[in-house]
N, C-alpha and C positions, 0 to 999 in steps of 0.2 A: 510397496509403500504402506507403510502403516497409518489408518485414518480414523481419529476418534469423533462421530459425532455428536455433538449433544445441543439438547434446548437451551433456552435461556433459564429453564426453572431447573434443568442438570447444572448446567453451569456456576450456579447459584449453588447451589447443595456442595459441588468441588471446592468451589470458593469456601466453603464453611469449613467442609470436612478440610482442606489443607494449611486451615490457619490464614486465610488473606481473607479476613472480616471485611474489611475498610472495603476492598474488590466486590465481594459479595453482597452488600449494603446499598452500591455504586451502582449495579448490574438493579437489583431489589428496583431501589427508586426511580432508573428511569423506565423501567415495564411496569413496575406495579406498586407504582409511589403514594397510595390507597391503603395498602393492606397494613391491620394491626397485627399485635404479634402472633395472635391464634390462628388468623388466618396465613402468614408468614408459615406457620409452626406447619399447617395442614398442607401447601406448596410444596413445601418440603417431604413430608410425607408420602406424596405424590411422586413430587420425584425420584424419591428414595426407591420405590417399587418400580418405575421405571427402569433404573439404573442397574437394578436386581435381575430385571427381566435379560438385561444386555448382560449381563453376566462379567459388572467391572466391579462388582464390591467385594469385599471380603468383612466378617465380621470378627469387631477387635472388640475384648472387654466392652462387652454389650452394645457395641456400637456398630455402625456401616462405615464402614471407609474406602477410598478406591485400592483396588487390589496395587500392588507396588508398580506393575510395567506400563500403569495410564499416567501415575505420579506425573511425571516430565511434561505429559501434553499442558498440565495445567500450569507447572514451574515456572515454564518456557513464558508463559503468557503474562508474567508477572517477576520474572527474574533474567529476560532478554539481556546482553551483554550490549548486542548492535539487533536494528532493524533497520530494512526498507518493506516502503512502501508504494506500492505502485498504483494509480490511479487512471483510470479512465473515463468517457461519456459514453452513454450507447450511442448508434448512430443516429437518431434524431438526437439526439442532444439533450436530451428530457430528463435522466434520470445518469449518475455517475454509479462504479462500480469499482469495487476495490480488493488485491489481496494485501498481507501483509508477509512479509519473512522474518522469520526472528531467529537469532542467533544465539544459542549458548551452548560453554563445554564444548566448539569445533562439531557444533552439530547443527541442524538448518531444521525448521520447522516450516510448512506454507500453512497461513490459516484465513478464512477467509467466511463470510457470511450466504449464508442463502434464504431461499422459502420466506424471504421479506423481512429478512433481518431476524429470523427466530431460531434458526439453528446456527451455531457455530462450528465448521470444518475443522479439523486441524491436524497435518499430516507430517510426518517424519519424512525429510528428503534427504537424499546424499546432497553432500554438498556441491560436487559440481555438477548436479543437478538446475541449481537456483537458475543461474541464467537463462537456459532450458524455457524455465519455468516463466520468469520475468519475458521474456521472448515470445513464446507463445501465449501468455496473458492479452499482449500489445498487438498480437496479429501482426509482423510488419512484413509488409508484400516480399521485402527483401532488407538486407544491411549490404552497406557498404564494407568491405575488408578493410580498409584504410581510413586514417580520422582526416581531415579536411574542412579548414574553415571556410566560409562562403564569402562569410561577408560578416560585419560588426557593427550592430548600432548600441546609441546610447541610452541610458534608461527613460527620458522624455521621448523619443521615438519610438523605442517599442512601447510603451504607454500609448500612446499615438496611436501609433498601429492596432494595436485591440481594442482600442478605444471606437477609430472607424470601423473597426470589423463588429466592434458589436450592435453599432446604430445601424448598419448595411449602406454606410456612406463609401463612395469612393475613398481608397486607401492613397496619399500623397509619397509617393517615391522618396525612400530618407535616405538614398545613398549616388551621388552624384550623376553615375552612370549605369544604368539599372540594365543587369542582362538579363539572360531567356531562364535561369534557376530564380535570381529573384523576383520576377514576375508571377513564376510557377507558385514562388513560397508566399505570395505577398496575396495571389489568389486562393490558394488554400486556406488562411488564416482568413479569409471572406468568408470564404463556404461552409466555415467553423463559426464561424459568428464570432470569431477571438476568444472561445473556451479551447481551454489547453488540456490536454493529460500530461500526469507529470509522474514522476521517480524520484522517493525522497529516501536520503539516507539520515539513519540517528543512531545515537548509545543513548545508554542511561548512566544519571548520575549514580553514585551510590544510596541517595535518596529513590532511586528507582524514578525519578524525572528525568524526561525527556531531551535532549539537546541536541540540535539541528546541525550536521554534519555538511549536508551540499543535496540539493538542488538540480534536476533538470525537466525542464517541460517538452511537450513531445505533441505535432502535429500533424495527422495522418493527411494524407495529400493523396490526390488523385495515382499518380506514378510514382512519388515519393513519400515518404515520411519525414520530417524536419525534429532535429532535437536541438533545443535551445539551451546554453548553458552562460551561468554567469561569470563574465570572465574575474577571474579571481586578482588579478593585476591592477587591471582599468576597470572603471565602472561605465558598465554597457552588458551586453548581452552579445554569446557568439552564436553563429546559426551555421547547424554543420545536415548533410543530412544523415538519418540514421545509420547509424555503424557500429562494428561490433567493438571497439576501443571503448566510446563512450558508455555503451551499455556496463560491457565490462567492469570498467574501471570505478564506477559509481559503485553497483554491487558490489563489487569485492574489499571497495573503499580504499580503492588508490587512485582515488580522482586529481587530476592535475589541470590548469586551465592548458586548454588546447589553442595551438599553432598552426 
């Protein structure tokens, strides 16, 4: 697996050297939305010697630029086709943790933050790797082989329902007659205090803006994991437990409501 890492003040410099100013400007001001341009000019600088030392530059007509086979890492991060995104909480609940996958040219990137948000990862995968990948992010104890709805409520109930879970109030049963999975699911979403991880899929326009493809939240549970989907027919939410359909099919982007 091939893994480019670099700072925020590399990333900065890539952004430069590859022509995505507006990128590199974006990155500038929210770390160091202070600096004039001398000081700007000396960051770079820095960097520049840095990235020397890793041995990804190559010098063009008096210039540094990244040698050709790093090109893509930076591409990808700015010329994605499709992403998801996958999100978590740690277990106290305190702090969220995130990768991303991007897509371009039938090719899968994972990238993802560390060391406090100041290095950016970012690694070339096979593609039917992702899953792999998205799977082992999420830790889940296990998946189900087969998809299966539990039960379905509507979006003022499950509203409801995180609603109580986040006060630590008793959660009021929203579906007629409640058995031993939904009591399971309805206590998990307690012990989560109604913070959810979630799996989001999107393209970009050719504007390179974002548009939101589908959606599923995901709550780990004592013996189970629960993933929540919204049903695409009715408005309401289905609650299935974790399975490899639903994983799937979100990633690869052939989500369909489930049955």
């Amino acid at each position: 697996m091939e893994t480019l890492n670099l700072s925020v003040e590399e990333l900065i410099f890539c952004f430069y050297s590859e022509g995505y100013f507006e990128q590199g400007i974006a990155l500038k001001e929210t770390f160091y939305p202070s600096l004039d341009d001398t000081e700007l000019q000396f960051l770079l600088e820095v960097a520049t010697r840095s990235l020397l030392a890793k041995e990804l530059l190559v010098e063009e007509a008096h210039q540094y630029k990244l040698k050709t086979e790093y090109k893509k890492f930076i591409h990808v991060l700015n010329n994605a086709e499709r992403s998801i995104k996958a999100s978590k909480f740690t277990q106290d609940l305190s702090k969220e943790e995130s990768i991303t996958i991007h897509f371009l040219n039938n090719e899968a990137y994972l990238h993802y933050l560390k060391y406090d948000y100041q290095v950016h990862s970012i690694s070339a995968v096979k593609t039917e790797q992702v899953i792999e990948k998205v799977t082992e992010f999420f830790a889940f104890p296990s998946l189900e082989t087969t998809k299966k709805m539990l039960f379905q409520i509507s979006d003022d109930e499950f509203e409801n329902i995180l609603e109580e879970a986040s006060t630590g109030s008793s959660i009021k049963p929203v579906i007629s007659q409640p058995n031993s999975e939904y009591e399971e699911f309805q206590h998990d979403v307690k012990n989560r205090k109604g913070k959810m991880d979630s799996l989001l899929n999107m393209k970009y326009s050719i504007r390179n803006s974002p548009e939101f493809l589908n959606i599923c939240f995901i709550i780990p549970g004592k013996n189970n994991s629960w993933i929540i989907n919204k049903d695409m027919e009715n408005r309401g939410y289905i609650i299935q437990k974790a399975n490899e359909f639903s994983i799937e099919s979100l990633v690869l982007n052939t989500y369909s409501s489930i049955s």
